[in-house]
Structure formats: C-alpha cells, structure tokens
C-alpha angles and dihedrals in degrees: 000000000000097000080057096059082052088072101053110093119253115259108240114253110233131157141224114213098237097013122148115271105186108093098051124096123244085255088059095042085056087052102057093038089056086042091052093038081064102050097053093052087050079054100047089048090053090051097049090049083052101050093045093053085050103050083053097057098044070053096067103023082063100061 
C-alpha cells in the first residue's frame, strides 16, 4: 500500500498570506517557511537588479 502512495504525484506546496495555519503539520510548516525563504531571496535579487537599472538611468540622465 505505501509504495503505492509513492506514485501519486506530490501536491505542490503553495501559500496564502493569512491563511490558517492550524490545521498543517510541522513538515509542512517547514515546507512553506523554506518556500517562502526562497521567495523573498528571488525578491531581493529583483530588487537589487531594479535598483541597480535605475541608478543607472538617474546616472545618465545626470549628466
């Protein structure tokens, strides 16, 4: 029965900003805290790659 479970197809972890956490299990708590650990550093990256493009731009437009 178990090596059957192992077919299915995982379910895709996502997260809700304020959504109940009660009734998830401390794996999947792990889960979405490592998900979301992740998001915020592709984030970061994007902002940085903003901030930088538009430095670059107030630069020349400077000048």
């Amino acid at each position: 029965m178990a090596a059957e479970d192992d077919d299915r197809p995982k379910k895709k972890v996502s997260h809700e900003i304020g959504q109940d956490l009660s009734l998830l299990s401390v794996e999947e708590l792990d889960e979405r805290i490592a998900l979301l650990g992740s998001e915020i550093e592709r984030l970061q990256t994007a902002l940085g790659k903003k901030r930088a493009s538009r430095d670059a731009a107030n630069q020349f437009f400077k000048s």
